[in-house]
N, C-alpha and C positions, 0 to 999 in steps of 0.2 A: 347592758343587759339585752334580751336577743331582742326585744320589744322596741328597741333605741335602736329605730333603722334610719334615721336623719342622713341625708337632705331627702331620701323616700316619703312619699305621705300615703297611709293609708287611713281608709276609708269606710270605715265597718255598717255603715248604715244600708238599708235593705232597698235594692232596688228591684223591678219586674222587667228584666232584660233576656236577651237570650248573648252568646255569645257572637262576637262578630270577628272581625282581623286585628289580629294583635293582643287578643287576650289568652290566656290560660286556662288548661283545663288537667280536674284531677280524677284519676281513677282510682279506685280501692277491691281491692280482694283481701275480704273479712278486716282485718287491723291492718292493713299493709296500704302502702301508697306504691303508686306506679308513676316510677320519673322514667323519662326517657332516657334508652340507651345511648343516644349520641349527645347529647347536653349532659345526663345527670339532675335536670332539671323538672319540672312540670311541661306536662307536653300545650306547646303552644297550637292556636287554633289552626294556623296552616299547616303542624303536623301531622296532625289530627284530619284535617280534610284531603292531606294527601291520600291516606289509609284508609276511610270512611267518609263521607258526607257528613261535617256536623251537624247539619240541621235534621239527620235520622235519628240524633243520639239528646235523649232526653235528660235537662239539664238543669239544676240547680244553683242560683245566682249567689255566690258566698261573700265575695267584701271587691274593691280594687284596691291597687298602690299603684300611684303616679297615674292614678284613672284608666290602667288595665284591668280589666275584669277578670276574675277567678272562679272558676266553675267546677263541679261537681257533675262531674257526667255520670248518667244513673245508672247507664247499662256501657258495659266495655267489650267493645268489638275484639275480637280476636285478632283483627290488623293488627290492633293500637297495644293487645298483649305483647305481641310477638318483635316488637319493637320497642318493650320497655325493660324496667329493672326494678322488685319489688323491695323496699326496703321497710323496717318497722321503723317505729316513732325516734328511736334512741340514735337513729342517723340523723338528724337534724342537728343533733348537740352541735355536731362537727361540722355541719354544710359549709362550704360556700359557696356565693357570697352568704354572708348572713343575713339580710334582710330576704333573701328567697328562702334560708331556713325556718325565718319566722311566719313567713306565707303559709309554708309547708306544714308544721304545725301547726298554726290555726286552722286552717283549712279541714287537717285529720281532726280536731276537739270538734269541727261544726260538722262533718262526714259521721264522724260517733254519734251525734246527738241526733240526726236523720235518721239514722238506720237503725239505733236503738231505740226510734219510738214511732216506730211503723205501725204498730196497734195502738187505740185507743186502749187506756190505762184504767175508763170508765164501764164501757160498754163492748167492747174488744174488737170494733170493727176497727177495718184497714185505714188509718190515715194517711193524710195528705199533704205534704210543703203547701202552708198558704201562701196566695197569691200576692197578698198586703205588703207582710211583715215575716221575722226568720220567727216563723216557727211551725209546729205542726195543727193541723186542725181536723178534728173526726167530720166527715161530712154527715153521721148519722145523731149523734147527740150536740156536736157543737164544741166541745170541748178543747181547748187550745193549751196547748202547753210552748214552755219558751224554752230556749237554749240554756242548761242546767251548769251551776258556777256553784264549784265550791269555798268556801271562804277559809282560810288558812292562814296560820300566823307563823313568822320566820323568826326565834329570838335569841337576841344577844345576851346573855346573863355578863354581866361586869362583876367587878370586883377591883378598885380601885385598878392598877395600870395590864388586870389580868382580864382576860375573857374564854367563857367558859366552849370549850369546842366539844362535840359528839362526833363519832359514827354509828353507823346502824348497824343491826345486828341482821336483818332479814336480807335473805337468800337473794343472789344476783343485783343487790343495793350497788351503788357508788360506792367506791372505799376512800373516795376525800371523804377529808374533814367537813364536817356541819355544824349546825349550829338547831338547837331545841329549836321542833316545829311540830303541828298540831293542826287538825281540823277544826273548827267551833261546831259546836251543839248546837241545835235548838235551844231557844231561848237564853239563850247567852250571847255576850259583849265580847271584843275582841279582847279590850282588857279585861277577862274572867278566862278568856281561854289562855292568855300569856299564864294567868298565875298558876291555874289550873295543869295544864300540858309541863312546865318548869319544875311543880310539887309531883305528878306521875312519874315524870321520865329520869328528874336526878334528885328528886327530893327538897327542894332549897324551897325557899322563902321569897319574894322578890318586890321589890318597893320603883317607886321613883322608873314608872312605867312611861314609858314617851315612843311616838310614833316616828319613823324614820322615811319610808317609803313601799308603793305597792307597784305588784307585778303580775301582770296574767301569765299564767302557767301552764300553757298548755299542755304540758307533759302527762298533766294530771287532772285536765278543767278544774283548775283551784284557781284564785285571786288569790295572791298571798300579799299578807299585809306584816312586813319588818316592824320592830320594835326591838329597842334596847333599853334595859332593867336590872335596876342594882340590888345584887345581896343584900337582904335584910340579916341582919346580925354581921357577925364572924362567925359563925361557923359556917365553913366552905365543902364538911364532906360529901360526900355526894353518895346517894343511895339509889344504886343505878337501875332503873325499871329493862331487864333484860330480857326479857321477848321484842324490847325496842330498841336497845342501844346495844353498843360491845362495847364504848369507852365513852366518856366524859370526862374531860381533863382538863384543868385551868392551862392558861399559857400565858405567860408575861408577852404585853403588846411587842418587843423586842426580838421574841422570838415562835411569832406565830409563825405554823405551817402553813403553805398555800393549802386553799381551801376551795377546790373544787371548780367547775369551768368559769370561765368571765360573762357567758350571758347569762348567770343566776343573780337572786337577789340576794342570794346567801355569800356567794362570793364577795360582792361590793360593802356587806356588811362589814362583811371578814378585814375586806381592806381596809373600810374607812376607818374602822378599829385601829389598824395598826395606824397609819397616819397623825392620832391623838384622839385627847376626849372627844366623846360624843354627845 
């Protein structure tokens, strides 16, 4: 998954550093990331200083891998435009390598969560990146908000050697296969949104709920937390909720379709499915 960047070690905890040699830095225009034209990559701090001075360029400290720094440059010089190449979120799928795709992503989830909470939500003055810790804080009431995760469930419906696969119906979606997934509500359990999200989307029942594994998403700032769960009953029709799905379709483990890129968790699902019980 794109998160599984071994032997890389990243580092998410908040430091108060500025950039120095050898680290990375990211610009943005609205949703868009800016890699550099001659890498592809995020622009490194010497590229960066050849084009502008980075210590004019006001900067936000986001994580390191293998203890290089990753930044958030606030303001983007027009050098640094004119020598890059703006791409959206959905180029990552594909980067490589992938451990710099998953930099890449993360870095746009915590760029979104900066820039969308530039006012105070209380009091509507201008806030501020605290100095401490990754989050923002209003200098005029106090107020501190943190980097916003949403919690999401990825699920397998079984059926003895079958498993149940979806696609979506909403415009410009992936047209691999998936598998039932869902946000949680307010005040609900991850197990109430499996059964909940499963009875919405195809109608079914579902018993014998068990946790498999989670993944941060950046695609979407979701945590997604996998779970695989068995048909209650026999009856398997499925009563498709179509403003969200176009299909839902059992498949014998024998002859699932590939389902969708290898750094999801929906993928790995799909596979370890075929491989035997779960």
């Amino acid at each position: 998954m794109i998160q599984d960047i071994s032997p890389h070690l990243f580092d998410n905890s908040y430091k108060d550093r500025k950039p120095e040699a050898g680290d990375r830095i990211f610009f943005y225009q609205g949703r868009s990331t800016l890699l550099s034209k001659a890498t592809g990559l995020p622009f490194t701090y010497e590229e960066v200083d050849r084009l502008c001075p980075v210590e004019t360029i006001p900067s936000v400290y986001l994580f390191s891998i293998d203890g290089r720094g990753y930044f958030w440059g606030r303001v983007m010089p027009k050098a640094v435009l004119s020598e890059g190449i703006l791409v959206g979120d959905r180029h990552f799928r594909d980067m490589q390598p992938e451990w710099e795709a998953f930099s890449c992503i993360t870095a746009s989830q915590l760029h979104s969560f900066y820039h969308e909470h530039q006012f105070c939500g209380c009091c509507g003055a201008p806030a501020l990146p605290d100095e401490k810790e990754r989050a923002m804080r209003c200098p005029v009431c106090g107020k501190i908000v943190y980097p916003v995760i949403s919690p999401a469930v990825i699920v397998g419906v079984t059926h003895g050697d079958r498993l149940l696969l979806t696609k979506y119906s909403r415009p410009g979606s992936v047209k691999f296969y998936a598998l039932v997934a869902g946000y949680t509500e307010i005040g609900e359990s991850l197990e109430d949104t499996v059964r909940r999200e499963v009875m919405e989307e195809v109608g079914l029942r579902v018993k014998n709920i068990r946790f498999y594994k989670s993944q941060p998403w950046s695609f979407s700032g979701s945590l997604l937390s996998g779970f695989y769960c068995d048909l209650d009953g026999d009856d398997e029709t499925v009563r498709l909720q179509e403003d969200e799905l176009s299909e839902a379709t059992w498949y014998d483990r024998s002859d699932l379709p590939e389902g969708g890129s290898s750094i999801s968790l929906t993928h790995e699902m799909i596979e370890r499915f075929r491989m035997g019980p779960v």
